[in-house]
NUSE-777982 format. One record per residue: x, y, z of N, C-alpha, C, O, CB in turn; residue in three letters; residue number from 1. Coordinates in steps of 0.2 Angstrom, whole numbers, plus 5000, padded with zeros to 4 digits. Glycine has a CB too. Layout:
REM residues N
neast, nnorth, nup, caeast, canorth, caup, ceast, cnorth, cup, oeast, onorth, oup, cbeast, cbnorth, cbup, resn, resi
X, Y, Z, X, Y, Z, X, Y, Z, X, Y, Z, X, Y, Z, ALA, NUM
...
END
This chain:
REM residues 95
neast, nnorth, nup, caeast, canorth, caup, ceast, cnorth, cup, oeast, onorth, oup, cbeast, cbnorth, cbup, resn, resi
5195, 5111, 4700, 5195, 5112, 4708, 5191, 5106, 4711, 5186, 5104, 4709, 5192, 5119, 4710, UNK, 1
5195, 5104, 4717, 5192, 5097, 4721, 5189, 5098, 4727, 5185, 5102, 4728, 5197, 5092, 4722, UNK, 2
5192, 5094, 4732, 5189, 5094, 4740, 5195, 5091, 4743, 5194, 5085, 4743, 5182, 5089, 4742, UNK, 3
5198, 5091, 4745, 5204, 5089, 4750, 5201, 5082, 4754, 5196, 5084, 4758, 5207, 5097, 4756, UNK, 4
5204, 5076, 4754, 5201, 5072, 4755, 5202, 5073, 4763, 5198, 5073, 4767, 5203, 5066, 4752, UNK, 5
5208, 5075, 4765, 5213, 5077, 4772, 5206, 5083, 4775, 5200, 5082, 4777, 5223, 5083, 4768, UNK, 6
5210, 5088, 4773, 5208, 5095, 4776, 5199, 5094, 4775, 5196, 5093, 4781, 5211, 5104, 4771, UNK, 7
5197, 5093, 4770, 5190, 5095, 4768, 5190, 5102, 4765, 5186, 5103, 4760, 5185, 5094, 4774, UNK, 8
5194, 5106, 4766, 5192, 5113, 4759, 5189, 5112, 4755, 5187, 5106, 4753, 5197, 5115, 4756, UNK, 9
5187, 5119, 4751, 5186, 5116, 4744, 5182, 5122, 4744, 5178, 5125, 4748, 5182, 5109, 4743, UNK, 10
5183, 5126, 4737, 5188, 5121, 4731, 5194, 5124, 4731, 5195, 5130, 4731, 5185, 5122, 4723, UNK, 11
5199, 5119, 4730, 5206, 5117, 4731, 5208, 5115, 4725, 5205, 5111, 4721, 5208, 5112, 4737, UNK, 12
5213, 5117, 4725, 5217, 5111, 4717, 5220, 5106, 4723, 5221, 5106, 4728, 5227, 5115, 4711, UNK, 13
5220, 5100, 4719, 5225, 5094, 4722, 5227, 5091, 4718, 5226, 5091, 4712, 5222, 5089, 4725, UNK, 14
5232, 5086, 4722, 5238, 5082, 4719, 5235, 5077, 4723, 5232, 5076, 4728, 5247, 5085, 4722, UNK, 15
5238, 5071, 4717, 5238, 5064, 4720, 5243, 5062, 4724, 5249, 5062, 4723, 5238, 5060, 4715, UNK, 16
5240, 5059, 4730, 5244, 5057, 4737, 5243, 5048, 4736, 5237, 5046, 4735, 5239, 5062, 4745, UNK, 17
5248, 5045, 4736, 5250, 5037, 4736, 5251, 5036, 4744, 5255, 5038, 4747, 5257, 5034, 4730, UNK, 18
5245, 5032, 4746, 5245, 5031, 4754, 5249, 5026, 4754, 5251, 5026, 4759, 5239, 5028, 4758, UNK, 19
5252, 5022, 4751, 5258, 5020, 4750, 5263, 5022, 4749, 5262, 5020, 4743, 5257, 5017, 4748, UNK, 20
5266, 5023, 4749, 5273, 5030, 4743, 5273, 5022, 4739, 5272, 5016, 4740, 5285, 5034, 4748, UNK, 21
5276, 5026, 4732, 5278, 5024, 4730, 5284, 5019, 4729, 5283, 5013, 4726, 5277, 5028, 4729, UNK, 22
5290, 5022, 4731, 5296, 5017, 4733, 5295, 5011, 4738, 5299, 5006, 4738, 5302, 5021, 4737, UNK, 23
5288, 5012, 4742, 5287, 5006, 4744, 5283, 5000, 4742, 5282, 4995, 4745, 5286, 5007, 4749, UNK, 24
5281, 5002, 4736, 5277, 4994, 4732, 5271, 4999, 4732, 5266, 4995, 4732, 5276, 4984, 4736, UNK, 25
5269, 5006, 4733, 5262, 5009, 4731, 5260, 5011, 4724, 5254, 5011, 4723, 5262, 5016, 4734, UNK, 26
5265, 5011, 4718, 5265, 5014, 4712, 5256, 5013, 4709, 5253, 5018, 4706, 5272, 5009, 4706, UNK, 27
5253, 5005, 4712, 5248, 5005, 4708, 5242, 5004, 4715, 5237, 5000, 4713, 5249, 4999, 4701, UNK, 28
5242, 5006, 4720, 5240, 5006, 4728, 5234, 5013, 4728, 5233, 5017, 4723, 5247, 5008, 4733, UNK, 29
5230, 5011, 4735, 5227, 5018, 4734, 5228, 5025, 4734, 5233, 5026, 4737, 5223, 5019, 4737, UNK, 30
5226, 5031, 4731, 5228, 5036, 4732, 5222, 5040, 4734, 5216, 5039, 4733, 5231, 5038, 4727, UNK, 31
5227, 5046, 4736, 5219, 5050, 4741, 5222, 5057, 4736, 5227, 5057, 4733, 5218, 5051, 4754, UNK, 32
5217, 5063, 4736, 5217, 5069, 4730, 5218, 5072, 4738, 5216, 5069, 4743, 5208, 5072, 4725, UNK, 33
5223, 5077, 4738, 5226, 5080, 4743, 5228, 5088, 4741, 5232, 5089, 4736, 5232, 5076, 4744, UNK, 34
5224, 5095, 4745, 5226, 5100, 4744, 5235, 5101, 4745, 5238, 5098, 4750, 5222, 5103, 4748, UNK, 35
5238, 5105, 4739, 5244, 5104, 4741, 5247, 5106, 4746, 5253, 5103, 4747, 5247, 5106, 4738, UNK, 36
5245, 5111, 4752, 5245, 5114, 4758, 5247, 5105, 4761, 5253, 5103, 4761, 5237, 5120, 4761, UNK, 37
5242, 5102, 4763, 5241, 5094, 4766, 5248, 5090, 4765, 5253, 5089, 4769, 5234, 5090, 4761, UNK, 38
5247, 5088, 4757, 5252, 5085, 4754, 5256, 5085, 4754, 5259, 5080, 4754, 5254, 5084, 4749, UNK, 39
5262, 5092, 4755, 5268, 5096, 4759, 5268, 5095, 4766, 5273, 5094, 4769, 5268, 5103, 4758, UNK, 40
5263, 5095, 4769, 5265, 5094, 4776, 5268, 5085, 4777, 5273, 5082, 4779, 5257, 5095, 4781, UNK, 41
5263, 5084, 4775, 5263, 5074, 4776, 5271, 5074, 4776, 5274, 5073, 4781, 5260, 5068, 4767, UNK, 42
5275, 5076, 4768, 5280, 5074, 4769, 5285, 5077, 4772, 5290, 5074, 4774, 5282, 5072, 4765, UNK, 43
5284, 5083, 4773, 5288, 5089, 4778, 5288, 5085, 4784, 5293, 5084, 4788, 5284, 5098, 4780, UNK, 44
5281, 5080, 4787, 5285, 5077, 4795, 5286, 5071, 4795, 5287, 5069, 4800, 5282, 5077, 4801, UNK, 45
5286, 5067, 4788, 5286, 5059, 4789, 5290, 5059, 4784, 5290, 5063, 4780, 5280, 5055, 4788, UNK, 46
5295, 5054, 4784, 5298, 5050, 4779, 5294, 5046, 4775, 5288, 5045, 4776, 5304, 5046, 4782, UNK, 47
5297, 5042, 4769, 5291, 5038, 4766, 5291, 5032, 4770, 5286, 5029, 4770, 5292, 5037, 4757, UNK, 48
5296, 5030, 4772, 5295, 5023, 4778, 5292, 5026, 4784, 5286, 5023, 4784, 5303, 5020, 4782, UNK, 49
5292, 5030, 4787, 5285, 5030, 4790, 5279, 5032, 4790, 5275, 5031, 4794, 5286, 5032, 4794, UNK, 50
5278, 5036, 4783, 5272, 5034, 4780, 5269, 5026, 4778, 5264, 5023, 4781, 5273, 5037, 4775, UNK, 51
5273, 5023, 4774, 5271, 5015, 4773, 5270, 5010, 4780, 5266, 5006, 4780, 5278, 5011, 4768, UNK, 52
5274, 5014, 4787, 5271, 5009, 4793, 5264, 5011, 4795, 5259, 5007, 4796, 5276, 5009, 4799, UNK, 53
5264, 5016, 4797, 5259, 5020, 4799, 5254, 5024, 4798, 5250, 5027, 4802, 5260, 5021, 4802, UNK, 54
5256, 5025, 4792, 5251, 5032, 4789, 5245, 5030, 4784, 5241, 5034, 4782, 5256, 5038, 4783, UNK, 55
5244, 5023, 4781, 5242, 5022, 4775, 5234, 5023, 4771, 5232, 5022, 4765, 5244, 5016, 4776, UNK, 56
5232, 5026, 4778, 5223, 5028, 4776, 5222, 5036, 4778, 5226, 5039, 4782, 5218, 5023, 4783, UNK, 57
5218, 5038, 4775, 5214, 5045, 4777, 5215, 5046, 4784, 5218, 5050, 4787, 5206, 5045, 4775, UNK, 58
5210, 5040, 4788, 5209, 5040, 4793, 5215, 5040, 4800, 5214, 5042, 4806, 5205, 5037, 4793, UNK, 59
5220, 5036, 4797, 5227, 5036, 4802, 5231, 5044, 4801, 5234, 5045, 4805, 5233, 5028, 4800, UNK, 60
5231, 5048, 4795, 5233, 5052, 4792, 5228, 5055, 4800, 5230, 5054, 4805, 5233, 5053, 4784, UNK, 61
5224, 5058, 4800, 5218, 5062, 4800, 5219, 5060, 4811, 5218, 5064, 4816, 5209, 5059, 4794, UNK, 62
5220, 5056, 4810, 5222, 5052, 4818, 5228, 5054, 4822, 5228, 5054, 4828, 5224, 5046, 4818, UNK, 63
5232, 5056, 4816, 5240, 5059, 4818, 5241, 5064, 4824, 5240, 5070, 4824, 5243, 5062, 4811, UNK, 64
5243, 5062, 4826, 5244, 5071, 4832, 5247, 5074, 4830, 5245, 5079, 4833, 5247, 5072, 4840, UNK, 65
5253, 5076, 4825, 5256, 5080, 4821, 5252, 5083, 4816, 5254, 5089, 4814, 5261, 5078, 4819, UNK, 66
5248, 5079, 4813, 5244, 5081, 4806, 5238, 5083, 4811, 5237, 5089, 4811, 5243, 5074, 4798, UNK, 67
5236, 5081, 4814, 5230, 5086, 4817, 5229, 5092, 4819, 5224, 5096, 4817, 5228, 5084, 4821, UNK, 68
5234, 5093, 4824, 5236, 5101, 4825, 5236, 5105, 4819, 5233, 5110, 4819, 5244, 5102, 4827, UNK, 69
5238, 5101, 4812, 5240, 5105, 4806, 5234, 5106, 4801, 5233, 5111, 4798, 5246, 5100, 4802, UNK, 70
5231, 5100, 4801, 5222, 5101, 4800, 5218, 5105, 4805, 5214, 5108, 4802, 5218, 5094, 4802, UNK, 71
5218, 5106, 4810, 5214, 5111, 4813, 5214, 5117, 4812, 5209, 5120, 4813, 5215, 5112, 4819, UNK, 72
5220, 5119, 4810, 5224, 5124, 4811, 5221, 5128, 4799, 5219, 5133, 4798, 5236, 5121, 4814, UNK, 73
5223, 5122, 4795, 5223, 5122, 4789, 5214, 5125, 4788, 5211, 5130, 4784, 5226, 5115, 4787, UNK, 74
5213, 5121, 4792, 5203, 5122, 4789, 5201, 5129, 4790, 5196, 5131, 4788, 5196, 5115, 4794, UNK, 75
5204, 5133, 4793, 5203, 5140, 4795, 5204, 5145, 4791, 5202, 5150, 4790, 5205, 5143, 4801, UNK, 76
5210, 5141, 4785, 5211, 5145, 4781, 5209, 5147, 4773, 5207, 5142, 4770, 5217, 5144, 4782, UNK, 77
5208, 5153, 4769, 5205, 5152, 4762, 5207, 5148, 4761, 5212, 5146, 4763, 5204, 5155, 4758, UNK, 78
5202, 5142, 4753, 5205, 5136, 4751, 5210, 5139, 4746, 5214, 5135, 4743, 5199, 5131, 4748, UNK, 79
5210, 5145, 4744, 5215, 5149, 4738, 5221, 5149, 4741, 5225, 5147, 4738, 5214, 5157, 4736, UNK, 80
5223, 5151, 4750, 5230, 5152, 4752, 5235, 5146, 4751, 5232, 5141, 4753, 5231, 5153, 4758, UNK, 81
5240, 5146, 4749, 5245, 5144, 4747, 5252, 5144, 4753, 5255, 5149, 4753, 5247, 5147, 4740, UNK, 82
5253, 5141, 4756, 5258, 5142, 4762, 5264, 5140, 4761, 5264, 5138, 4755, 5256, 5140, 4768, UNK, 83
5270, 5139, 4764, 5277, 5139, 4764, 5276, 5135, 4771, 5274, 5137, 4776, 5281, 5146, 4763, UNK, 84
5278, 5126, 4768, 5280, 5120, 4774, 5285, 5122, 4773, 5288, 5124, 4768, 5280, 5113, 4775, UNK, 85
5285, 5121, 4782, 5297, 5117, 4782, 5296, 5109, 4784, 5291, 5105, 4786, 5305, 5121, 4791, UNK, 86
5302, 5110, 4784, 5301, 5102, 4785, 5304, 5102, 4791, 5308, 5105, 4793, 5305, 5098, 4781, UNK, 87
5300, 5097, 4797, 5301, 5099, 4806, 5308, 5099, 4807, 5311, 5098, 4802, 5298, 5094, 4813, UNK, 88
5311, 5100, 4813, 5317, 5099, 4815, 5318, 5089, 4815, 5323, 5086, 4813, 5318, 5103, 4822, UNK, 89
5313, 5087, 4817, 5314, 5080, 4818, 5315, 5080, 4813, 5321, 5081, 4811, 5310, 5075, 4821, UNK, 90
5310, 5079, 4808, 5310, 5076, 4799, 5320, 5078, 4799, 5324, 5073, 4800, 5303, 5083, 4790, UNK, 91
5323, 5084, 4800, 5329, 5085, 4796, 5334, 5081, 4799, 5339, 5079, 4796, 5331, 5093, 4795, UNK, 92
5331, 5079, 4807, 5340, 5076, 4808, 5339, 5069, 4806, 5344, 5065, 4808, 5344, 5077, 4818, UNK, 93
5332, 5064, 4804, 5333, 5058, 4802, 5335, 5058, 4793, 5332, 5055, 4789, 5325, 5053, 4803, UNK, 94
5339, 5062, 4791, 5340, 5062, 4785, 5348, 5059, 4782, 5349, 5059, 4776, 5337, 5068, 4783, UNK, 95
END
């Protein structure tokens, strides 16, 4: 069990999060340890191109007006609960 670099929970399992995606030249870039609640959201509202323009740090993540709502809202909850993202209405119709 970790700490959610995102939310701050803990203790959380986490997944490795490439602030760079991958497809975009991140394969060997930084990565942040991400509760999975967190790491589903990221991509539930961002594509990986707009991650690689504007997401690429903790702190621009953590800056987001979409992911903040989602951080405010997350840190209230046990670090055990496991939730069900969608993916927003915007995310679905850029697809």
């Amino acid at each position: 069990m970790d700490v959610c670099e995102l939310c701050e929970r803990e203790p959380v399992e986490t997944t490795v999060h490439h602030l760079l995606p991958k497809e975009m030249g991140g394969t060997f870039g930084p990565t942040a340890n991400l509760c999975i609640p967190c790491h589903k959201q990221i991509h539930a509202l961002y594509t990986n191109k707009e991650i690689a323009i504007r997401l690429t740090t903790i702190q621009e993540l953590k800056e987001d007006e979409q992911l903040s709502r989602f951080l405010k809202w997350i840190r209230k909850q046990p670090p055990t609960k496991l939730m069900k993202i969608k993916k927003s209405n915007e995310r679905k119709r850029k697809r």
